[in-house]
Jmol script that loads the backbone (N, CA, C; Angstrom):
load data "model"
ATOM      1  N   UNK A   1      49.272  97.238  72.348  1.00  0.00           N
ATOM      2  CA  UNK A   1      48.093  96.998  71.550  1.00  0.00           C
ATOM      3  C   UNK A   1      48.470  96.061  70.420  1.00  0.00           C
ATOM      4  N   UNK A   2      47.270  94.678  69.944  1.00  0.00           N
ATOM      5  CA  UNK A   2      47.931  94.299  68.742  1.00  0.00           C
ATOM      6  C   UNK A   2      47.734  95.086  67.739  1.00  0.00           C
ATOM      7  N   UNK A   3      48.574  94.329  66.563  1.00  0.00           N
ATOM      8  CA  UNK A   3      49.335  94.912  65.617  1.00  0.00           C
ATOM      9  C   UNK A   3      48.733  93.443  64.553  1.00  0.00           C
ATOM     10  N   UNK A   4      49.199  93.946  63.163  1.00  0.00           N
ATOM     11  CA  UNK A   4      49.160  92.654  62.265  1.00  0.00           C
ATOM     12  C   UNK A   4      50.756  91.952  62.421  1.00  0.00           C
ATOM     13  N   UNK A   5      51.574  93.126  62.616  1.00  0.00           N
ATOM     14  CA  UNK A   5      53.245  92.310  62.665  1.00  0.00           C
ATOM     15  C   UNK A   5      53.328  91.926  64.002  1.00  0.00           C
ATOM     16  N   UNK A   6      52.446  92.088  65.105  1.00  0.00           N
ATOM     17  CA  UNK A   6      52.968  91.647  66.775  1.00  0.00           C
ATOM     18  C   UNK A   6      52.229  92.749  67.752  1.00  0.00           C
ATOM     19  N   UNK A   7      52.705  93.598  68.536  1.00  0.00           N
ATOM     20  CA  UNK A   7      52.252  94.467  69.357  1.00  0.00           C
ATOM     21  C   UNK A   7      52.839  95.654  69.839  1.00  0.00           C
ATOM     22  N   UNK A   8      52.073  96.910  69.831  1.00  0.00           N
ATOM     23  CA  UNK A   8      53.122  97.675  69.902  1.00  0.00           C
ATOM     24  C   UNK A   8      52.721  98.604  71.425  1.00  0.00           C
ATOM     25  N   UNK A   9      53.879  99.046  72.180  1.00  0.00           N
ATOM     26  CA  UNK A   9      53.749  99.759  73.500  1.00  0.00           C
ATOM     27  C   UNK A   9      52.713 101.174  72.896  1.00  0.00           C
ATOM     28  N   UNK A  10      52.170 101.649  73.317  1.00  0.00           N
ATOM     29  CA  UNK A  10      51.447 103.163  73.112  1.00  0.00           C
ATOM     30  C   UNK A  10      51.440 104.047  74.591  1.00  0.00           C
ATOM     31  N   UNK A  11      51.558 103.386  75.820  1.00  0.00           N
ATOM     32  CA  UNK A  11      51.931 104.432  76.840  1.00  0.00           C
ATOM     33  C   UNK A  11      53.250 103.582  77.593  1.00  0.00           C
ATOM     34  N   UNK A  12      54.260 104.096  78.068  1.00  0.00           N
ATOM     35  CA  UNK A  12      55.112 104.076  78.564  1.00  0.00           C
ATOM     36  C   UNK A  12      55.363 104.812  79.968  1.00  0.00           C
ATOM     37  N   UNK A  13      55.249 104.537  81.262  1.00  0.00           N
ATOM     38  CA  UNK A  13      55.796 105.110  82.509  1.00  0.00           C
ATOM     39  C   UNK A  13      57.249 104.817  82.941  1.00  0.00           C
ATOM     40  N   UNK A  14      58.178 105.632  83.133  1.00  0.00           N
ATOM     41  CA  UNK A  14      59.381 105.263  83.753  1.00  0.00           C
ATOM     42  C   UNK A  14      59.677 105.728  84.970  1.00  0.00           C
ATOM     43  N   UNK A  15      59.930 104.184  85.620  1.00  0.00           N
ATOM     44  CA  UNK A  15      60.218 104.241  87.446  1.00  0.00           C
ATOM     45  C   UNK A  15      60.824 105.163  87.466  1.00  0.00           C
ATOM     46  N   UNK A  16      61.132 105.666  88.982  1.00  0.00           N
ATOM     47  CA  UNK A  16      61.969 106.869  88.963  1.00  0.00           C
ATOM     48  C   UNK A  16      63.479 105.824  89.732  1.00  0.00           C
ATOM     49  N   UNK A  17      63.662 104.559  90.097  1.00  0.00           N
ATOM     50  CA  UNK A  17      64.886 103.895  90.700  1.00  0.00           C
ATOM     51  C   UNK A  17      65.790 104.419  89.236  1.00  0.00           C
ATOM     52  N   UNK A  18      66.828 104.441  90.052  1.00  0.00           N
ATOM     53  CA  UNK A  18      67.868 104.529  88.808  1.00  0.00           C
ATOM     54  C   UNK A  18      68.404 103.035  88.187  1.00  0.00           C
ATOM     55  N   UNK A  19      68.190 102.034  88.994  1.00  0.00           N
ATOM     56  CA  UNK A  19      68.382 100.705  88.155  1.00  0.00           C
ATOM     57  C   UNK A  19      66.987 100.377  87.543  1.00  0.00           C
ATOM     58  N   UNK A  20      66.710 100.119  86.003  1.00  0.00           N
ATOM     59  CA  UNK A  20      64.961 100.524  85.652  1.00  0.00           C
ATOM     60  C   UNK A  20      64.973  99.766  83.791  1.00  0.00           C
ATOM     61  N   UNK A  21      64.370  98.987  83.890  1.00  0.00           N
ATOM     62  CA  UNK A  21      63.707  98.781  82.530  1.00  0.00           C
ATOM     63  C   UNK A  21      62.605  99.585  81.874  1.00  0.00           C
ATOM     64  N   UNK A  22      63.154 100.290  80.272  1.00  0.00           N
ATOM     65  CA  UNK A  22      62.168 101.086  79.834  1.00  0.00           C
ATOM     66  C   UNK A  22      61.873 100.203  78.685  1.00  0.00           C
ATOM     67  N   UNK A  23      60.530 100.425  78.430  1.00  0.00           N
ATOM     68  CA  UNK A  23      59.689  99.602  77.017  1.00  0.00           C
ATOM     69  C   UNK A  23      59.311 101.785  76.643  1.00  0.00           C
ATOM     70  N   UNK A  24      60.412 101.799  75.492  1.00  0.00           N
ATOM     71  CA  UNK A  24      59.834 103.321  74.546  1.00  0.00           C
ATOM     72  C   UNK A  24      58.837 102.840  74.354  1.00  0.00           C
ATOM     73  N   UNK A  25      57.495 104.423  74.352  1.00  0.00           N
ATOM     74  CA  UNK A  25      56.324 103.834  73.633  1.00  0.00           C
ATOM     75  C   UNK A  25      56.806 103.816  72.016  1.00  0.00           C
ATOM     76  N   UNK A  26      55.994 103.369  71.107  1.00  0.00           N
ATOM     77  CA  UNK A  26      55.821 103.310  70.022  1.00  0.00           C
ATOM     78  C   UNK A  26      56.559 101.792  69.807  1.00  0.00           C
ATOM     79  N   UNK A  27      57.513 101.310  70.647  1.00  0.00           N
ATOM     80  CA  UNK A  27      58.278 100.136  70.379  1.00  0.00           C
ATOM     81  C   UNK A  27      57.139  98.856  69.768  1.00  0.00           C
ATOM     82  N   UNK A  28      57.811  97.604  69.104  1.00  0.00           N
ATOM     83  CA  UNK A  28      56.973  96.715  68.631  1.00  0.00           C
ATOM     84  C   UNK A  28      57.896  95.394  68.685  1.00  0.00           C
ATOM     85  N   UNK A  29      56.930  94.438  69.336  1.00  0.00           N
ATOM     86  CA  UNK A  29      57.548  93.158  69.905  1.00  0.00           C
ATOM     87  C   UNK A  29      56.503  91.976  69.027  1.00  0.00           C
ATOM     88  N   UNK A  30      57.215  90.951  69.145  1.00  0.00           N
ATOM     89  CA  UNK A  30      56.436  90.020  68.862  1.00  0.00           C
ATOM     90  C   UNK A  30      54.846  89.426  69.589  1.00  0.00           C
ATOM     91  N   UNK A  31      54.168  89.197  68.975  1.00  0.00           N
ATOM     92  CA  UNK A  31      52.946  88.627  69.663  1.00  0.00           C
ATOM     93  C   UNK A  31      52.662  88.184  70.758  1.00  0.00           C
ATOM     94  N   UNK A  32      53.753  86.725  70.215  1.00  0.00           N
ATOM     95  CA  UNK A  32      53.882  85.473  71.157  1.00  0.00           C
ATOM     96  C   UNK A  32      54.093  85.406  72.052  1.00  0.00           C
ATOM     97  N   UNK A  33      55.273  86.431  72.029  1.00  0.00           N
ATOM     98  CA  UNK A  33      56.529  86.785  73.779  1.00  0.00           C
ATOM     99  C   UNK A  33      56.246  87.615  74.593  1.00  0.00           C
ATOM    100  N   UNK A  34      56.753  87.596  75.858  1.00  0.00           N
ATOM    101  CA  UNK A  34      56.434  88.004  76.916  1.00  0.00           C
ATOM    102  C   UNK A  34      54.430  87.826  77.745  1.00  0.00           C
ATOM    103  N   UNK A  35      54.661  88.651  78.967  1.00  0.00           N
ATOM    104  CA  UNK A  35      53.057  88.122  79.323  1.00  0.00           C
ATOM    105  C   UNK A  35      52.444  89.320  78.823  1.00  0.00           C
ATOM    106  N   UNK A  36      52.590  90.488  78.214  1.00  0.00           N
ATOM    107  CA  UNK A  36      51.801  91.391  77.456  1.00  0.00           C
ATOM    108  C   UNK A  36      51.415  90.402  75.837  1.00  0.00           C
ATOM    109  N   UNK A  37      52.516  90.117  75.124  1.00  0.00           N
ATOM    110  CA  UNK A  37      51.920  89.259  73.997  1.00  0.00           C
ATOM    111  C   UNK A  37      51.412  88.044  74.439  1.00  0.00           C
ATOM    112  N   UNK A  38      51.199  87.161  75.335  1.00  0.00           N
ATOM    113  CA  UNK A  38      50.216  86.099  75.716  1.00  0.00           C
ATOM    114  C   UNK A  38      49.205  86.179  76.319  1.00  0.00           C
ATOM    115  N   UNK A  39      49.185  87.829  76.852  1.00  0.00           N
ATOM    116  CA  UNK A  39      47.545  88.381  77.351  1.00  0.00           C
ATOM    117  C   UNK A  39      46.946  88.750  76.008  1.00  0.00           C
ATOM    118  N   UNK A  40      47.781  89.581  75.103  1.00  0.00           N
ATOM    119  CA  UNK A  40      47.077  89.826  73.966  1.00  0.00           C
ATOM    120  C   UNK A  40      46.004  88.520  72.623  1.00  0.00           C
ATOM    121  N   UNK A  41      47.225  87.311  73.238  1.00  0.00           N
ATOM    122  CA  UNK A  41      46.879  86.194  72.304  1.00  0.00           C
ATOM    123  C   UNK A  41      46.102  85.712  72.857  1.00  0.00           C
ATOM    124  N   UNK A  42      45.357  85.086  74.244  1.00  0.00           N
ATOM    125  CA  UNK A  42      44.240  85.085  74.798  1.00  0.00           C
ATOM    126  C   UNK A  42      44.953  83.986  75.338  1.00  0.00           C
ATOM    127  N   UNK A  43      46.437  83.978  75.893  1.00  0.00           N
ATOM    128  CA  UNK A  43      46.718  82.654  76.795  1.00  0.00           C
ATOM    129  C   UNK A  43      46.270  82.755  77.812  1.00  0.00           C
ATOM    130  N   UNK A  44      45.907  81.532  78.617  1.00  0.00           N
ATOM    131  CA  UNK A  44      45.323  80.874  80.027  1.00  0.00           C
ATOM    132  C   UNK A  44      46.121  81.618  80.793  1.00  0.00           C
ATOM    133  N   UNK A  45      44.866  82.699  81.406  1.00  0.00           N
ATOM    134  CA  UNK A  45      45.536  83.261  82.722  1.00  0.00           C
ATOM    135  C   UNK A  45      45.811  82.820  84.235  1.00  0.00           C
ATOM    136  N   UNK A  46      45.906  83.036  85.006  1.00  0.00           N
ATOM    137  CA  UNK A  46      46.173  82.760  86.366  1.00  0.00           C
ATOM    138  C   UNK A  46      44.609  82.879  87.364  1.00  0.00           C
ATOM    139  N   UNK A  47      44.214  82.520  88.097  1.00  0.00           N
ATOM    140  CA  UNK A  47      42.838  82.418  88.854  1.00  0.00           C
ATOM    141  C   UNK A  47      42.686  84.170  88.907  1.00  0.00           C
ATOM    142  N   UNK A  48      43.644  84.936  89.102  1.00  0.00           N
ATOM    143  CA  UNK A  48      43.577  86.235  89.488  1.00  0.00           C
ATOM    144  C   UNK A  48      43.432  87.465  88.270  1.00  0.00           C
ATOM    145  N   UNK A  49      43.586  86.520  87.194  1.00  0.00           N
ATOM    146  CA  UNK A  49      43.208  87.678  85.940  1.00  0.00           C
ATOM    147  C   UNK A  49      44.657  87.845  85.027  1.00  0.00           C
ATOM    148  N   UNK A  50      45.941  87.565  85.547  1.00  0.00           N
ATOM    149  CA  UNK A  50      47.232  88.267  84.956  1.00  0.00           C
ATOM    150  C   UNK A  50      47.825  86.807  84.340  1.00  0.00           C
ATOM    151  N   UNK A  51      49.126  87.188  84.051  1.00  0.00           N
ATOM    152  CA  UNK A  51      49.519  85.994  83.750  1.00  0.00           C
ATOM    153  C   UNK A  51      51.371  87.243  83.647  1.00  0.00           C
ATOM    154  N   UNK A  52      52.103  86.114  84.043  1.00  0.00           N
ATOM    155  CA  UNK A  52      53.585  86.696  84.294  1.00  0.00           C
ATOM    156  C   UNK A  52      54.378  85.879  83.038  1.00  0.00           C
ATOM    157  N   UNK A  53      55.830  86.615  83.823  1.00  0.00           N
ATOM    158  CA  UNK A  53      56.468  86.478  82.255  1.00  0.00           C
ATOM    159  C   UNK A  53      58.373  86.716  83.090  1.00  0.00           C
ATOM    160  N   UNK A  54      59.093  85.743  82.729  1.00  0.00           N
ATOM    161  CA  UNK A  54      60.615  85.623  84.046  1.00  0.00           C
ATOM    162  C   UNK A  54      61.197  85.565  82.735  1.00  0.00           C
ATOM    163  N   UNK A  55      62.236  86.469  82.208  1.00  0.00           N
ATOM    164  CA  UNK A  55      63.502  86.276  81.013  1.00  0.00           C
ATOM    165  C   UNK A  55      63.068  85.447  79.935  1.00  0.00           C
ATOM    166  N   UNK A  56      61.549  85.890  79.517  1.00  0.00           N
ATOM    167  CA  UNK A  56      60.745  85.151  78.637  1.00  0.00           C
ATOM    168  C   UNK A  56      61.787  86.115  76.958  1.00  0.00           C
ATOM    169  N   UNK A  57      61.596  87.166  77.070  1.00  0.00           N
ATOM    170  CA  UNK A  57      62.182  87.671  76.239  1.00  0.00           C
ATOM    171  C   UNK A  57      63.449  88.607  76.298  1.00  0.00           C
ATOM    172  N   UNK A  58      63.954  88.633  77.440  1.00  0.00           N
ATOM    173  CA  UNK A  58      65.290  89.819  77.918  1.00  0.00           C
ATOM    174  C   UNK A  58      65.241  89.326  79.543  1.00  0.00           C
ATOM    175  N   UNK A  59      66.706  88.588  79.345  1.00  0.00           N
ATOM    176  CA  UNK A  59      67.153  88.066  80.522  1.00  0.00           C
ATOM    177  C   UNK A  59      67.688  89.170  81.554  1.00  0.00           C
ATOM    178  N   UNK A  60      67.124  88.811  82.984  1.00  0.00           N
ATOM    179  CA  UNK A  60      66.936  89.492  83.765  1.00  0.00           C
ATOM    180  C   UNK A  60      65.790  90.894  83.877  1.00  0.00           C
ATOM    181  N   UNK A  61      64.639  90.946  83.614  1.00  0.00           N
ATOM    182  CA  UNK A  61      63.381  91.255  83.357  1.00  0.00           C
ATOM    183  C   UNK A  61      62.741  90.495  83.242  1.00  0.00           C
ATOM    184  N   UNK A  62      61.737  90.408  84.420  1.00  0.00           N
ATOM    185  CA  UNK A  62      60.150  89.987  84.646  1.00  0.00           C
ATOM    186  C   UNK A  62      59.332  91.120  84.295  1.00  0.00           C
ATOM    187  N   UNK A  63      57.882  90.441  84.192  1.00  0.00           N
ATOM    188  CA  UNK A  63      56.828  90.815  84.126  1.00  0.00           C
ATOM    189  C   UNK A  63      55.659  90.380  84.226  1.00  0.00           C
ATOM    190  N   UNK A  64      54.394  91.547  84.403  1.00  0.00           N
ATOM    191  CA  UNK A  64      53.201  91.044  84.592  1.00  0.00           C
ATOM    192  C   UNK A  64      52.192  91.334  84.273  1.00  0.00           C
ATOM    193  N   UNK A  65      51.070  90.787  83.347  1.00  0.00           N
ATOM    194  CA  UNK A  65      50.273  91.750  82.042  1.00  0.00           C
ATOM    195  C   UNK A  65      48.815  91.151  82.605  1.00  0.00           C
ATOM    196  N   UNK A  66      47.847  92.229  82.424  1.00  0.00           N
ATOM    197  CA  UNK A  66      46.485  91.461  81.915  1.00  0.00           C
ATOM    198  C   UNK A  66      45.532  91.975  81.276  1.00  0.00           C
ATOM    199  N   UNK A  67      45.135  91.212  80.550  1.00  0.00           N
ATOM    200  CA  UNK A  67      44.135  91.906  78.869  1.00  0.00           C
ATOM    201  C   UNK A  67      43.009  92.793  79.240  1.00  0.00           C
ATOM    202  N   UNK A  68      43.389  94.021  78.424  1.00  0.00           N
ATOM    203  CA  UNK A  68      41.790  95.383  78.587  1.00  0.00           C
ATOM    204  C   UNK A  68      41.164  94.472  77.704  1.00  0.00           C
ATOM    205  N   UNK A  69      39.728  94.571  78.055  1.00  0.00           N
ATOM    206  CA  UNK A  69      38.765  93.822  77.088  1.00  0.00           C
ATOM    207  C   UNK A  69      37.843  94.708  76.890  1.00  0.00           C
ATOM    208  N   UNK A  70      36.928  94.901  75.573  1.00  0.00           N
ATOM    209  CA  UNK A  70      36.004  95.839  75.105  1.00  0.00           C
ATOM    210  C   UNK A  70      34.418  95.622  75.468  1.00  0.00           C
ATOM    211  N   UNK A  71      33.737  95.755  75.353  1.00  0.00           N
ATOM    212  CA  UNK A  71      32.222  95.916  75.490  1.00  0.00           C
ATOM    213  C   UNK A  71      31.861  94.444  74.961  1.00  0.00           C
ATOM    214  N   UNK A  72      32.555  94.074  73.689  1.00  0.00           N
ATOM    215  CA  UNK A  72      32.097  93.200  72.615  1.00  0.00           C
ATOM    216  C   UNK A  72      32.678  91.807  73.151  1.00  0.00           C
ATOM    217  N   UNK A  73      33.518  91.825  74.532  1.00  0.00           N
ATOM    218  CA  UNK A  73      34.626  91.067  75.061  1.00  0.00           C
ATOM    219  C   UNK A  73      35.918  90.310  74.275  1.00  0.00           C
ATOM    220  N   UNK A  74      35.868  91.228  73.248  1.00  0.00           N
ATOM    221  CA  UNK A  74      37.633  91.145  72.775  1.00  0.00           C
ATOM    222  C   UNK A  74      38.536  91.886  73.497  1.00  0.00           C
ATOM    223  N   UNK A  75      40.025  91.149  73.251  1.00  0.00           N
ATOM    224  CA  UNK A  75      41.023  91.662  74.434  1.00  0.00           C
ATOM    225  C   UNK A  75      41.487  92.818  72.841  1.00  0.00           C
ATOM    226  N   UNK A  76      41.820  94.018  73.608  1.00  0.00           N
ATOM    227  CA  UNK A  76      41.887  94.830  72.841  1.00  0.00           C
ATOM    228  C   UNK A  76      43.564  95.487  73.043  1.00  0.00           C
ATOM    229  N   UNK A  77      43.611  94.999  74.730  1.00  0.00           N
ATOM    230  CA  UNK A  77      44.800  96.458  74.492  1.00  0.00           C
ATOM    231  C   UNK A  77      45.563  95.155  75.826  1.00  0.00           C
ATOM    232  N   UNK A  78      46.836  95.284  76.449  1.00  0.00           N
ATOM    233  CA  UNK A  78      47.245  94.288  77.761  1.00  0.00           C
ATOM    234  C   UNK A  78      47.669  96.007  78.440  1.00  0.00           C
ATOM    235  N   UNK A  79      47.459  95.896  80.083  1.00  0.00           N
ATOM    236  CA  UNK A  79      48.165  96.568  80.826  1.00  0.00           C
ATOM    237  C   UNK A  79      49.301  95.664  81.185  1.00  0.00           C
ATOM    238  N   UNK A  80      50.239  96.301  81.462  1.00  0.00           N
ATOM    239  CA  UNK A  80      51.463  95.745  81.978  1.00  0.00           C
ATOM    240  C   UNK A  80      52.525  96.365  82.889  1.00  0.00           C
ATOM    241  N   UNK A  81      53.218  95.616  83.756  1.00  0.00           N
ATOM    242  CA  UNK A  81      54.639  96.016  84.516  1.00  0.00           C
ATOM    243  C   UNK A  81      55.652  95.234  84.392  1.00  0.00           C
ATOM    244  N   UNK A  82      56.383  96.014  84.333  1.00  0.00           N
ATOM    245  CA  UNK A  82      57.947  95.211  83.728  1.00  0.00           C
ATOM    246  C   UNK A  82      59.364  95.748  84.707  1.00  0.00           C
ATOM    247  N   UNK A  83      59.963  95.038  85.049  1.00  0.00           N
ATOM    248  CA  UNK A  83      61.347  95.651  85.615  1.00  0.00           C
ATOM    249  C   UNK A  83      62.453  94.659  86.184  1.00  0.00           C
ATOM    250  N   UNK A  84      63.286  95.079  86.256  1.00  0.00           N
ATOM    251  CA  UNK A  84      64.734  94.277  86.878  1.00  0.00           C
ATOM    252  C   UNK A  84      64.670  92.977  87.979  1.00  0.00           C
ATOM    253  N   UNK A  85      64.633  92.143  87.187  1.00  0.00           N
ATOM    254  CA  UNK A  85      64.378  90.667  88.282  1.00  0.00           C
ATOM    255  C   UNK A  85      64.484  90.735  89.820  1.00  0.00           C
ATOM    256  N   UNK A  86      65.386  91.969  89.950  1.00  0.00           N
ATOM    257  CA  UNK A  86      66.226  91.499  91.400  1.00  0.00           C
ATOM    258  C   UNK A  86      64.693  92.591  91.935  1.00  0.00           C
ATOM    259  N   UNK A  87      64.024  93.557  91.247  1.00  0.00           N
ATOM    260  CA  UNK A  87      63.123  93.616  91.929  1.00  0.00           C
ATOM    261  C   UNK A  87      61.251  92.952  91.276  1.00  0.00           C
ATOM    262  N   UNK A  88      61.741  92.796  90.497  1.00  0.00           N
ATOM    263  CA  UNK A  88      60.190  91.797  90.219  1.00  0.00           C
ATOM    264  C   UNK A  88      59.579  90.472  90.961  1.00  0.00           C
ATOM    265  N   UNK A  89      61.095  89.843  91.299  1.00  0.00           N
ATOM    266  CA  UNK A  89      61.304  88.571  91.723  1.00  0.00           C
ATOM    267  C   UNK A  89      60.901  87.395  90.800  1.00  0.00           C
ATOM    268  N   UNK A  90      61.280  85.913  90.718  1.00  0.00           N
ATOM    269  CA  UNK A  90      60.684  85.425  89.626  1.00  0.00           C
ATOM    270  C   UNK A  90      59.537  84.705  89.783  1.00  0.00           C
ATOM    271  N   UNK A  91      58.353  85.587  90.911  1.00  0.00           N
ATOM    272  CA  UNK A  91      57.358  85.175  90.947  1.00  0.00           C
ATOM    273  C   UNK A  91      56.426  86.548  90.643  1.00  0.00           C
ATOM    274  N   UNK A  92      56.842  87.252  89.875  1.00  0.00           N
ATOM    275  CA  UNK A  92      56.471  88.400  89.607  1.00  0.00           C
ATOM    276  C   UNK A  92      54.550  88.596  89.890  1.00  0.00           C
ATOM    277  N   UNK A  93      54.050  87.581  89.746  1.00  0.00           N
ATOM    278  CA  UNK A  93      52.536  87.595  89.608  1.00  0.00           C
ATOM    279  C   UNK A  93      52.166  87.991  91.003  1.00  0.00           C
ATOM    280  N   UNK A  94      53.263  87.439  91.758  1.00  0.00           N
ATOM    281  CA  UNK A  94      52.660  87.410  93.438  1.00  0.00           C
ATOM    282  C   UNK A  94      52.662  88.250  93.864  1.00  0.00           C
ATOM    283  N   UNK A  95      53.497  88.951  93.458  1.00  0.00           N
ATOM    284  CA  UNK A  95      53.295  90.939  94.333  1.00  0.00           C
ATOM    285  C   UNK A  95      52.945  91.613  93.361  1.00  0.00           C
ATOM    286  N   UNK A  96      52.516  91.739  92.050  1.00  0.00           N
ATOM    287  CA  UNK A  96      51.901  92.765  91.134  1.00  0.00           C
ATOM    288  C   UNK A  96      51.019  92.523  90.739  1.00  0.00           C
ATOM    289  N   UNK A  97      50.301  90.789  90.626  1.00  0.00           N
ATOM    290  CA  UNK A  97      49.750  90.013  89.811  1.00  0.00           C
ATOM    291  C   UNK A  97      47.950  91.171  89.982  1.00  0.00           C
ATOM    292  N   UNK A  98      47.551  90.998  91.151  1.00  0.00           N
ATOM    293  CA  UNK A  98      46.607  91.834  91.971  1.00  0.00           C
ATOM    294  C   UNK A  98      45.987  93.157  90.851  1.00  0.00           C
ATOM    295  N   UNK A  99      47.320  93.830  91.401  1.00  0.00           N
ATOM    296  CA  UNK A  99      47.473  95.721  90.815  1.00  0.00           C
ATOM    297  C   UNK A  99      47.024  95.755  89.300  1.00  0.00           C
ATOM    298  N   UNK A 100      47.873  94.801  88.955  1.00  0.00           N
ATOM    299  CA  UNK A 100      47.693  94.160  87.419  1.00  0.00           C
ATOM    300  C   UNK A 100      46.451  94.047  86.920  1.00  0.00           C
ATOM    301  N   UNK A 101      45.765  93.189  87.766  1.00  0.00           N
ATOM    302  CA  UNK A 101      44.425  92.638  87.272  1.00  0.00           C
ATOM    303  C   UNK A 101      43.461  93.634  87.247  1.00  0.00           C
ATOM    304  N   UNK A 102      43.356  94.073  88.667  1.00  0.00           N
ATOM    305  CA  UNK A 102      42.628  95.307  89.036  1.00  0.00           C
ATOM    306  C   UNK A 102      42.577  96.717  88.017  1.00  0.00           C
ATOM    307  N   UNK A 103      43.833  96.842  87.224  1.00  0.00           N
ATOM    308  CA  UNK A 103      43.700  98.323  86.795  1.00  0.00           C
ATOM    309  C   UNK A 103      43.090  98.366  85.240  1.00  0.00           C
ATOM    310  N   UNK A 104      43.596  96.537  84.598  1.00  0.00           N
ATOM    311  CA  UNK A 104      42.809  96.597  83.605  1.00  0.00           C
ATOM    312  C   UNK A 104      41.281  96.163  83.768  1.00  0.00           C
ATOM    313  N   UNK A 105      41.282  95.734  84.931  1.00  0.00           N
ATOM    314  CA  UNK A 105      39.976  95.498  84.524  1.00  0.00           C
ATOM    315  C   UNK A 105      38.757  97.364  84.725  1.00  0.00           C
ATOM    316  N   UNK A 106      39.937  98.166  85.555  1.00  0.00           N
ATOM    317  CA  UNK A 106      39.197  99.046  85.378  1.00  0.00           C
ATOM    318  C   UNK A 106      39.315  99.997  84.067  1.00  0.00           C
ATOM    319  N   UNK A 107      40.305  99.818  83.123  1.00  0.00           N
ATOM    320  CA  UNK A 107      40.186  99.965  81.785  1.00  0.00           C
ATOM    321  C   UNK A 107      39.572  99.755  80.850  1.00  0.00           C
ATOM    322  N   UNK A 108      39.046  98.588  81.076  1.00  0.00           N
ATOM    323  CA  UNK A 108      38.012  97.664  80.745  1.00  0.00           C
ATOM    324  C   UNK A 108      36.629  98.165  81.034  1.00  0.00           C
ATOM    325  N   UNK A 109      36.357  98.474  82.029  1.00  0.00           N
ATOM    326  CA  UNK A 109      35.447  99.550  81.901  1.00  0.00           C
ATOM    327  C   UNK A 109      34.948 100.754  81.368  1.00  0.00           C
ATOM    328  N   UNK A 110      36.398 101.317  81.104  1.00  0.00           N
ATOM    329  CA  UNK A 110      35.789 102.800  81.173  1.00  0.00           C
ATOM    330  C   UNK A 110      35.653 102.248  79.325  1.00  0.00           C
ATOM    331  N   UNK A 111      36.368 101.402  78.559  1.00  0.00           N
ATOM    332  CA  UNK A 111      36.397 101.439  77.505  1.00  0.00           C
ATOM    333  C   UNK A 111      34.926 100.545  77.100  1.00  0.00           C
ATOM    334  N   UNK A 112      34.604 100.138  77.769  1.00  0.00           N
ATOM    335  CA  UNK A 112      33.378  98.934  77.513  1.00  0.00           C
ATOM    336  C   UNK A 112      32.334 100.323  77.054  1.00  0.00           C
TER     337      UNK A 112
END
end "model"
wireframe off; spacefill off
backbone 0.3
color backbone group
């Protein structure tokens, strides 16, 4: 969710693989970085709704975010997936990009 200093995680799921990138909730990142802070900033997404993110901010971790939006159509909150390159791949959008789009936009709903 943004923040005035950047953005901060508020739910956290951890894979059950034992090789696994965790984002703690409560953690706080910059705005700008990664594709959770460039869904939040309202960067140009992909035809499919998401927008990805390859050792944008922590080499070897991809990811793939796309903005909950409110009733009022401000982006309010980004869903996101994040994990170990060797399984994200560095086209991360292409196999999650979908799941991605789909779950906020049903967030997006229930919050509208």
């Amino acid at each position: 969710m943004p923040e005035t200093d950047g953005r901060r995680c508020v739910i956290s799921l951890e894979s059950p693989n034992g090789l696994r990138w965790i984002v703690p909730e409560g953690s706080l990142f910059p705005i700008a970085r990664g594709s959770a802070g460039r869904a939040l900033s309202g960067a140009k997404l992909s035809n499919g709704g998401w927008i990805e993110s390859v050792e944008e901010r922590v080499k070897g971790v991809a990811s793939v975010s796309a903005p909950v939006i409110d009733a009022a159509g401000d982006v309010i909150a980004a869903l996101s997936i994040s994990g170990p390159l060797e399984r994200m791949s560095r086209n991360p959008g292409a196999k999650f990009g979908a799941m991605v789009s789909r779950g906020a936009r049903d967030l997006s709903h229930f919050v509208a």
